[in-house]
C-alpha positions in Angstrom: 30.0 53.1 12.6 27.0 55.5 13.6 24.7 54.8 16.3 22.0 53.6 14.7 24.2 50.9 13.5 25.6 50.0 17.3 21.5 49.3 18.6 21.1 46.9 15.7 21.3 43.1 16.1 24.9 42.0 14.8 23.5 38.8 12.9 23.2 38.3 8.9 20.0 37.3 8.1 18.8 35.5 4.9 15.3 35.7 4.2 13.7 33.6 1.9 10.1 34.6 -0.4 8.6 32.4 -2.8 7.1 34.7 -5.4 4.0 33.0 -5.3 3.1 33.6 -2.4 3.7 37.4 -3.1 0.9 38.0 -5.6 -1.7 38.5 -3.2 -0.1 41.4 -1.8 2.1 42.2 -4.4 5.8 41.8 -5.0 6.5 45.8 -4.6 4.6 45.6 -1.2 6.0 42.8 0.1 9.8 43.7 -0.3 8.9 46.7 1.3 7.7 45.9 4.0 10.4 43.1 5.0 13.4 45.3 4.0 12.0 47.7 6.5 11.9 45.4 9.0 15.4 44.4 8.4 16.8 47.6 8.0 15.3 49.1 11.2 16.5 45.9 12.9 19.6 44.4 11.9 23.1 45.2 10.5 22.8 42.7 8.2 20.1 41.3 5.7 19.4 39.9 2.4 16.1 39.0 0.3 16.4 35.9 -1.5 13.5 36.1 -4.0 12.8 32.5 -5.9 10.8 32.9 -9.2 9.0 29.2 -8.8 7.5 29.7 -12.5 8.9 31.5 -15.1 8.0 35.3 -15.6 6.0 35.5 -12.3 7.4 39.0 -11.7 6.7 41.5 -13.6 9.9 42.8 -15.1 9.1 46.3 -15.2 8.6 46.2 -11.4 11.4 44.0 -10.6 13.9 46.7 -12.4 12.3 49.0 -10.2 12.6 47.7 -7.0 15.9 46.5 -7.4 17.1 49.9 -8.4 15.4 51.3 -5.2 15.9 48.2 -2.4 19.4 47.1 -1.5 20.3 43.5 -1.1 17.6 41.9 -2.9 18.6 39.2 -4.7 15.8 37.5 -7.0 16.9 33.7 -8.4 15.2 32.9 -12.3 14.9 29.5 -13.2 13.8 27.8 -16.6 10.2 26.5 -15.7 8.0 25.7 -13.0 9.2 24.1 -9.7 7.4 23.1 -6.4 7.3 25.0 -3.3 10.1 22.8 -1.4 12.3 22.6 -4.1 11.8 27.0 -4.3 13.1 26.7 -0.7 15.7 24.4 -1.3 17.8 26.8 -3.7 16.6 29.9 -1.3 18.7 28.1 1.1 21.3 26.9 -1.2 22.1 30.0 -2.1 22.0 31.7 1.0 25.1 33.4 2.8 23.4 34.4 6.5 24.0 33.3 9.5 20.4 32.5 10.5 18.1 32.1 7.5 14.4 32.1 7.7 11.4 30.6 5.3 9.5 33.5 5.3 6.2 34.0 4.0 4.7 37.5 4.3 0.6 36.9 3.7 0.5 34.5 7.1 4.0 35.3 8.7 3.8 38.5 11.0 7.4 40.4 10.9 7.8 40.6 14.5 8.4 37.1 14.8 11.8 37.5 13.3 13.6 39.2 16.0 12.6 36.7 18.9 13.3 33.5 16.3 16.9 34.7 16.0 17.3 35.0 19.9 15.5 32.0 20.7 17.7 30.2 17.9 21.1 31.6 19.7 19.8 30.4 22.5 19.4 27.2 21.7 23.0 26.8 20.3 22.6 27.1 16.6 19.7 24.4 16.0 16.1 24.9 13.9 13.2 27.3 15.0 9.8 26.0 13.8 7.0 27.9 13.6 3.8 27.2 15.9 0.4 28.6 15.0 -1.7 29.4 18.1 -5.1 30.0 15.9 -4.8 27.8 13.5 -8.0 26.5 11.8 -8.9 22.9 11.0 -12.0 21.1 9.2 -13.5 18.2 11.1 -12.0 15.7 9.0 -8.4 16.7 9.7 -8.7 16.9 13.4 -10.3 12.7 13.0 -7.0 11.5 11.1 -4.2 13.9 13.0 -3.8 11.2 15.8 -3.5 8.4 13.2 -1.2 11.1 10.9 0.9 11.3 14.0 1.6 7.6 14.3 2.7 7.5 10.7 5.3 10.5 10.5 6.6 9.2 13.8 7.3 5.8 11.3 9.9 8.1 9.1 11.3 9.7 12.3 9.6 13.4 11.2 8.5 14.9 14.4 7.4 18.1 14.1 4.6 19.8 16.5 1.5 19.9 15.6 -0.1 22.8 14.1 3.6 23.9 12.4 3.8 26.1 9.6 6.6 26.4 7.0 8.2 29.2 9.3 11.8 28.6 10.1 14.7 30.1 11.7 17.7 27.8 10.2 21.4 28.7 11.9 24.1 28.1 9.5 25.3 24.8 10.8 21.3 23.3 10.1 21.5 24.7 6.4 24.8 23.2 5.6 23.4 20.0 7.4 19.7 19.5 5.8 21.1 20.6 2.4 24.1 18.1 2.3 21.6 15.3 2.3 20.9 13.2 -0.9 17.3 13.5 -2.8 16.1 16.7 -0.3 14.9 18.7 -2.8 11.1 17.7 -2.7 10.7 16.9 1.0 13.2 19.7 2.8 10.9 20.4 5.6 11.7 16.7 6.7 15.2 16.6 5.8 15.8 19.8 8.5 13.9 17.5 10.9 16.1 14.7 10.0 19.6 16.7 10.1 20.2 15.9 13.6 20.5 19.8 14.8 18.7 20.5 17.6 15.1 22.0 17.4 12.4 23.9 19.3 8.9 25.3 18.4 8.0 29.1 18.6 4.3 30.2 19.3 2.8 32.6 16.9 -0.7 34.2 15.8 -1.0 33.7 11.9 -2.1 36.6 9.5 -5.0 35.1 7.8 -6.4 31.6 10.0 -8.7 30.8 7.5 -7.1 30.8 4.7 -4.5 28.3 5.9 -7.0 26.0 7.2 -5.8 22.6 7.5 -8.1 20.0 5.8 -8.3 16.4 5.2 -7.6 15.3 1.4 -5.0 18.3 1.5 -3.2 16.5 4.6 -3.5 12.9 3.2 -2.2 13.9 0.1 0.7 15.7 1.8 1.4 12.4 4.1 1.2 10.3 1.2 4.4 12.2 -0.8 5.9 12.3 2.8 5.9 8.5 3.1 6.7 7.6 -0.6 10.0 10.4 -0.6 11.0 9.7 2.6 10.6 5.9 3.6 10.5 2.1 2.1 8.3 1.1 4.8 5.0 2.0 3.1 6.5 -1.2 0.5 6.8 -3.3 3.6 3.5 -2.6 4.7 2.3 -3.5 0.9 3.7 -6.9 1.4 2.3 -7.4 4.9 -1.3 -6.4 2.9 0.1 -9.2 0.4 0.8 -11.8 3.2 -2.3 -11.4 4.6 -4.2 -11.4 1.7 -2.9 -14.7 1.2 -3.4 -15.9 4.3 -7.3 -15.2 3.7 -7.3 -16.8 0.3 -5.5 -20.0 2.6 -8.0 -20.2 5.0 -10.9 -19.7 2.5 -9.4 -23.1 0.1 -9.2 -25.0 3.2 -12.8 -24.2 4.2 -14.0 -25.3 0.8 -12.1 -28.4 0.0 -13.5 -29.2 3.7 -17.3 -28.1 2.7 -17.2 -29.9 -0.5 -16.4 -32.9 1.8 -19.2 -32.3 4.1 -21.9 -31.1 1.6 -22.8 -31.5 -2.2 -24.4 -28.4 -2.1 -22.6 -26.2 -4.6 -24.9 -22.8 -4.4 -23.7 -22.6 -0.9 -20.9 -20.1 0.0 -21.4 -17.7 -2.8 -21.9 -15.0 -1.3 -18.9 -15.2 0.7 -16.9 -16.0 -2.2 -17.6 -12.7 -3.9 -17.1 -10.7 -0.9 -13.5 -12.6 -0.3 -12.4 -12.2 -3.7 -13.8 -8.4 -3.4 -11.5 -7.4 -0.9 -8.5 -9.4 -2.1 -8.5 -7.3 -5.3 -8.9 -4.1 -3.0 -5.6 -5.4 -1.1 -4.1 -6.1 -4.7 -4.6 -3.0 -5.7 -3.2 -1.1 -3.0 -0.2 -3.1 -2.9 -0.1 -2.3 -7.2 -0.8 1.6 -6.1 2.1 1.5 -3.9 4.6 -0.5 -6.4 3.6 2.7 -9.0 3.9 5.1 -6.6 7.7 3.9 -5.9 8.3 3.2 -9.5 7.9 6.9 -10.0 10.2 7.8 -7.6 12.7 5.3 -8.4 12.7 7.1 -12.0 12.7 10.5 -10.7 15.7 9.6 -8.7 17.6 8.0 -11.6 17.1 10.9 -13.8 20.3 12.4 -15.4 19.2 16.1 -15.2 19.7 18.6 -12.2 16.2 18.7 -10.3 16.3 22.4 -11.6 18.1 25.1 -13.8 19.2 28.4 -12.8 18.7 31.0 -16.1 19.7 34.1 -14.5 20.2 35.6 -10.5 19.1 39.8 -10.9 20.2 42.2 -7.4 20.1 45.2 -6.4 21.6 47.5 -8.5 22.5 50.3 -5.3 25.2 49.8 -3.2 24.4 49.4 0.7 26.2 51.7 3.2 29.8 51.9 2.9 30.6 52.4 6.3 28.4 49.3 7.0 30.7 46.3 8.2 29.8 42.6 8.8 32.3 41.6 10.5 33.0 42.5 14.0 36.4 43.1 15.7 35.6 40.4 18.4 35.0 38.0 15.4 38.8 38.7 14.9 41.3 36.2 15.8 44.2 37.6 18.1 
């Protein structure tokens, strides 16, 4: 084993890219510049590139790189898929011992060498990513407290201002991936997997660009409540209950003012009102009902949640005197 090899950190490391977050700084680029990293810094490494929609890469540069670039695996599948469900196979079909969600245009490199320390550290458990200067619109910073309340409902605490970085051990892959229906929600699933986790300050790339803002967020805490927890359908049916309640209260007061009075003009006002936001409360509670019929089908569908067509790697062989496996690994 030469020298170099020796002042190298002994870990495997799996580092997943989503191609579509590549094409702003390119595919060729981006490889690059992580299989540097990981060359000058540990033993062993792999690139697990997901092609989220079909033909992303350009072929001609894919055959390229992988015929320059060792352990680069890139993973085609058969049409388009969401970001979490790109993560899920990266970490399916990853063999390291610590695997990271990686994404080059906001994720500095040099975050990668203290995540794996601070992850041995902490006995094999989950690294989240913290950014210090993050941005966020007015609107976001008004709902975050009441945000907070609701994720703490579905038992996803994460800290605030986390990114999609994470340092995974081995023992938190196997965990979060072993659970049933993960594949769109797998940021809360690692949450959820009982492995011990701890948050990691770092200074994004590009601030502005992942500025946090408020129709984004609610629509992101909306699919986190309807994938991951039957209480918003409990909360439908307290809406319901008191809904009905109101309409209770308001037959009462007219049976007892068409007692009192013969004046049929009065209340009418307050009847349209009343009736107004019942049908707002009905329609919430309906919203809801079509929101977990969807998932109920999703769920009951008979097909894989997706297809792998093909899985292209690097086509040159990595050092032969390299070894991953280290004599005090060895039984005696």
């Amino acid at each position: 084993m030469s020298e170099s090899s020796l002042c190298k950190n002994d870990a495997f490391i799996s580092v997943i890219l989503v191609a579509r977050e590549l094409q702003n700084i390119g595919l060729t680029c981006s490889v690059d510049m992580v299989w540097n990293y990981l060359d000058s810094n540990f033993s062993d490494y792999e690139l697990i590139i997901v092609e989220d929609s079909p033909n992303i890469v350009q072929r001609s540069e894919l055959d390229s790189l992988l015929k320059r670039v060792t352990s680069v695996r890139l993973i085609e599948l058969s049409y388009e898929i969401d970001y979490e469900v790109a993560v899920t196979i990266g970490l399916e079909n990853s063999i390291g011992d610590y695997v990271f969600i990686f994404n080059p245009t906001q994720d500095p490199l040099e975050v990668i060498v203290p995540m794996v320390e601070e992850c041995r550290k902490s006995g094999g458990g989950v690294v989240v990513g913290v950014a210090k200067n993050a941005k966020k619109s007015f609107g976001y910073r008004a709902i975050r407290p009441f945000v907070s309340v609701v994720l703490d409902e579905i038992n996803y605490h994460i800290p605030r201002n986390a990114t999609t970085l994470r340092c995974l051990s081995r023992s938190a892959v196997n965990s979060a991936t072993k659970a049933r229906n993960y594949h769109h929600q797998i940021f809360v699933r690692i949450a959820q997997c009982g492995i011990e986790s701890c948050a990691f300050d770092y200074m994004i790339k590009d601030e502005v660009d992942s500025k946090k803002k408020l129709f984004k967020s609610i629509r992101t805490t909306l699919n986190l409540l309807v994938f991951n927890s039957t209480k918003p359908l409990r909360w439908a049916s307290a809406l319901g209950f008191l809904g009905s309640s109101f309409a209770l209260i308001f037959a009462g007061y007219s049976f007892v003012v068409r007692l009192v009075s013969h004046n049929v003009a009065d209340g009418w006002s307050s009847t349209v009102i009343l009736i107004s936001f019942l049908f707002m409360l009905l329609f919430v509670i309906l919203g809801f009902f079509g929101e977990y019929l969807s998932r109920l089908l999703n769920e009951q569908s008979r097909h894989d949640p997706y297809w792998i067509v093909n899985e292209r790697h690097s086509s040159v062989m990595v050092d032969v005197n390299r070894q991953n496996v280290l004599e005090e690994s060895v039984a005696k």
